[in-house]
C-alpha positions in Angstrom: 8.1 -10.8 8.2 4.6 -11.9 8.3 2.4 -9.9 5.8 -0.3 -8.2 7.8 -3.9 -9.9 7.3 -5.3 -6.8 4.7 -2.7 -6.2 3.4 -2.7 -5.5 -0.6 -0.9 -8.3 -2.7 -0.5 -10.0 -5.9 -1.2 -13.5 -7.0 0.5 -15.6 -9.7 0.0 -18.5 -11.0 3.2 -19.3 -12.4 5.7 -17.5 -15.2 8.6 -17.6 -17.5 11.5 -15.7 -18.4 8.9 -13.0 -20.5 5.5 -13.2 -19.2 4.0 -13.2 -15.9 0.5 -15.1 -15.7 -1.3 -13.5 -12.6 -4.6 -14.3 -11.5 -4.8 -10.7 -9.9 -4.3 -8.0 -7.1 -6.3 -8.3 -3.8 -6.5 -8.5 -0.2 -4.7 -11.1 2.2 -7.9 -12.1 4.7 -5.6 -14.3 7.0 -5.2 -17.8 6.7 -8.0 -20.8 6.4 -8.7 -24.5 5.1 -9.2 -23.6 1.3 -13.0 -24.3 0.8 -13.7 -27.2 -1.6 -13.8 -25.4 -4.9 -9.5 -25.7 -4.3 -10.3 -29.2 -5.3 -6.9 -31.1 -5.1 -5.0 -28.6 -3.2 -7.5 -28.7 0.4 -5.9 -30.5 2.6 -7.3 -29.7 5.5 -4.6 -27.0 6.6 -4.7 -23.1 6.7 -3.4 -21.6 3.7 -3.8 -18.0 3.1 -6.8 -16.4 1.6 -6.5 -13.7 -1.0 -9.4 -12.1 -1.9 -9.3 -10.8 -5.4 -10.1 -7.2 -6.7 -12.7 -9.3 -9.3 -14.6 -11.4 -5.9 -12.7 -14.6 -6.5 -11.0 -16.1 -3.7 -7.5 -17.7 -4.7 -5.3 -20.1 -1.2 -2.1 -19.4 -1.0 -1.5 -23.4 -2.0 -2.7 -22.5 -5.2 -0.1 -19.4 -6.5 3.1 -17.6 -5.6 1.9 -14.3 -3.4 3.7 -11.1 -2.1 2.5 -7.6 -1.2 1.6 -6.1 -4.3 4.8 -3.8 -4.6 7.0 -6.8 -4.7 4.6 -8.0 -7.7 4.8 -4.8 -9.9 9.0 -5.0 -9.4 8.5 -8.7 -10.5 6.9 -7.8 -13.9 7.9 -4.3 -14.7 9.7 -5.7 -17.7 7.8 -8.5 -18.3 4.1 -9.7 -20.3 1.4 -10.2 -18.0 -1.5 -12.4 -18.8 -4.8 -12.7 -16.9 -5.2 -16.8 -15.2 -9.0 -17.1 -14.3 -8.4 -19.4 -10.9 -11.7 -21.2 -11.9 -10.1 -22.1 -15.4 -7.1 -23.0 -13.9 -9.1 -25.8 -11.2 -11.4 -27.2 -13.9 -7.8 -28.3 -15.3 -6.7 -29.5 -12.0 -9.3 -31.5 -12.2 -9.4 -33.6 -15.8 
């Protein structure tokens, strides 16, 4: 099922058996070419758009995303720990 463009959902960078590292809840805003700040990851092709609750934008080539309930199942036993997207593409980068 196609998530529904404002929908609420959660975005993760990646995670191991005990922690979760999550760039943060948003909004999906529908799918575009990631702008170049994505850096390596742009493409050229639509990738979905997730707004974060703290302004960033995050594509969906650049984490795993689900609605937001699916997230909080995901890591209700688990660490989570804050990924800054613009950290995370500086890296991408070097």
């Amino acid at each position: 099922m196609k998530t529904p463009v404002g929908s609420r959902v959660g975005a993760i960078s990646h995670s191991d058996h005990d922690t979760v590292y999550m760039f943060g809840f948003g909004v999906y805003e529908g799918d575009f070419v990631p702008s170049d700040e994505a850096g390596g990851f742009n493409l050229g092709i639509p990738n979905p758009r997730i707004r974060l609750d703290s302004g960033k934008v995050v594509y969906g080539c650049e984490c795993w995303w689900m609605p937001e309930y699916q997230v909080k199942q995901l890591i209700v036993t688990r660490n989570v720990v804050l990924a800054d997207i613009d950290q995370v593409r500086r890296r991408s980068r070097s």
